[in-house]
Each structure stands twice: as structure tokens, then as C-alpha cells.
C-alpha positions as CSV (number, residue, x, y, z in Angstrom):
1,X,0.0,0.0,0.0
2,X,2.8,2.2,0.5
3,X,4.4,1.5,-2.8
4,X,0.9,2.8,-4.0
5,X,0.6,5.6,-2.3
6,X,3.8,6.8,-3.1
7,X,3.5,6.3,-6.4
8,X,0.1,7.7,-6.5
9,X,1.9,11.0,-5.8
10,X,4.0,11.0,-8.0
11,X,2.2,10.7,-10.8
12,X,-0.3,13.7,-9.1
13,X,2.9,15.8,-9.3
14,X,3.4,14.6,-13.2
15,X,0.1,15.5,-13.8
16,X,0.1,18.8,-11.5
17,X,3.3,20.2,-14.0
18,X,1.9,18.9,-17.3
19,X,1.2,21.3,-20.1
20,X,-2.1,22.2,-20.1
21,X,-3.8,21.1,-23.5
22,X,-5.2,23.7,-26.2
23,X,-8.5,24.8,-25.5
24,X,-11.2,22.7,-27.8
25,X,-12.2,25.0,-30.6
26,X,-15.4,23.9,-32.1
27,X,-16.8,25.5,-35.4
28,X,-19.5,27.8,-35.5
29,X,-21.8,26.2,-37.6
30,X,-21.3,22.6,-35.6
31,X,-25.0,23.2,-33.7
32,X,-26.6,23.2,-37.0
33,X,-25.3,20.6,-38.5
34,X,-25.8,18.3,-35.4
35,X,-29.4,19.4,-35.2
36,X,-29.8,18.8,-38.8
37,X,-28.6,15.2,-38.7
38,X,-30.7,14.5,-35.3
39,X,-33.7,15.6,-37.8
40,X,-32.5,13.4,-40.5
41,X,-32.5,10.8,-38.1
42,X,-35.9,11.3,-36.6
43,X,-37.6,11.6,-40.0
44,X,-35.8,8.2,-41.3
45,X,-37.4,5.9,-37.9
46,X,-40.7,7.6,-38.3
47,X,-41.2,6.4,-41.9
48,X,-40.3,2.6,-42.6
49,X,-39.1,3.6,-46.3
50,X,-36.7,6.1,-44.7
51,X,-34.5,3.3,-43.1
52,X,-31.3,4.3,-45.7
53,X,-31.9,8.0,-44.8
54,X,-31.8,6.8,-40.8
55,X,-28.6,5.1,-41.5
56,X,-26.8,7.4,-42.8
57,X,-27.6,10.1,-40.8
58,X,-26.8,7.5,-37.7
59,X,-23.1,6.7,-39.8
60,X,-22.6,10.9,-40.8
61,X,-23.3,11.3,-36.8
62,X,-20.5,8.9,-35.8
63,X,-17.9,10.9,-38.0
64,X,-16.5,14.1,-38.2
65,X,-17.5,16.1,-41.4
């Protein structure tokens, strides 16, 4: 338990002087496009012949643009 604990700490004090990462930068027009493909999505599973359309709106929502 020792062991542990001791190395516990010094992996806080890695952590503690590790670079801080870049803040995440997310594209304006991201909202839209998510809402847009949730829509897609709904009006695919509402309508049976709209399967392909639910699909690929589930596989464009999986991926970045």
C-alpha cells in the first residue's frame, strides 16, 4: 500500500506540472449541423421507407464532417 501511495503522488505531481492542452475549438456552424442530422435521423425511424436515410444520418453522426 505504500508502494501505491507513493506512487500515486508522483504521478499527481506529473500531472500537476503537465502542459495544459489547447482549448477545444469547435466551429460555429457545428449546432446546426448536429441538429440537422438528429432531424434526419428522426424523420428516417418515423417512416419505414426512410431506413437508408436513418442510417446514414446515424453513420454521418459517428464521424467528423
Amino acid at each position: 500500500m505504500i508502494e501505491l501511495d507513493t506512487r500515486r503522488q508522483e504521478i499527481e505531481k506529473l500531472l500537476a506540472s503537465a502542459a495544459k492542452p489547447d482549448t477545444l475549438r469547435i466551429h460555429h456552424s457545428m449546432a446546426k449541423t448536429y441538429r440537422d442530422r438528429v432531424g434526419q435521423l428522426i424523420r428516417g425511424l418515423a417512416d419505414a421507407d426512410g431506413m437508408e436515410e436513418a442510417k446514414e444520418a446515424q453513420r454521418a453522426m459517428a464521424v467528423a464532417p
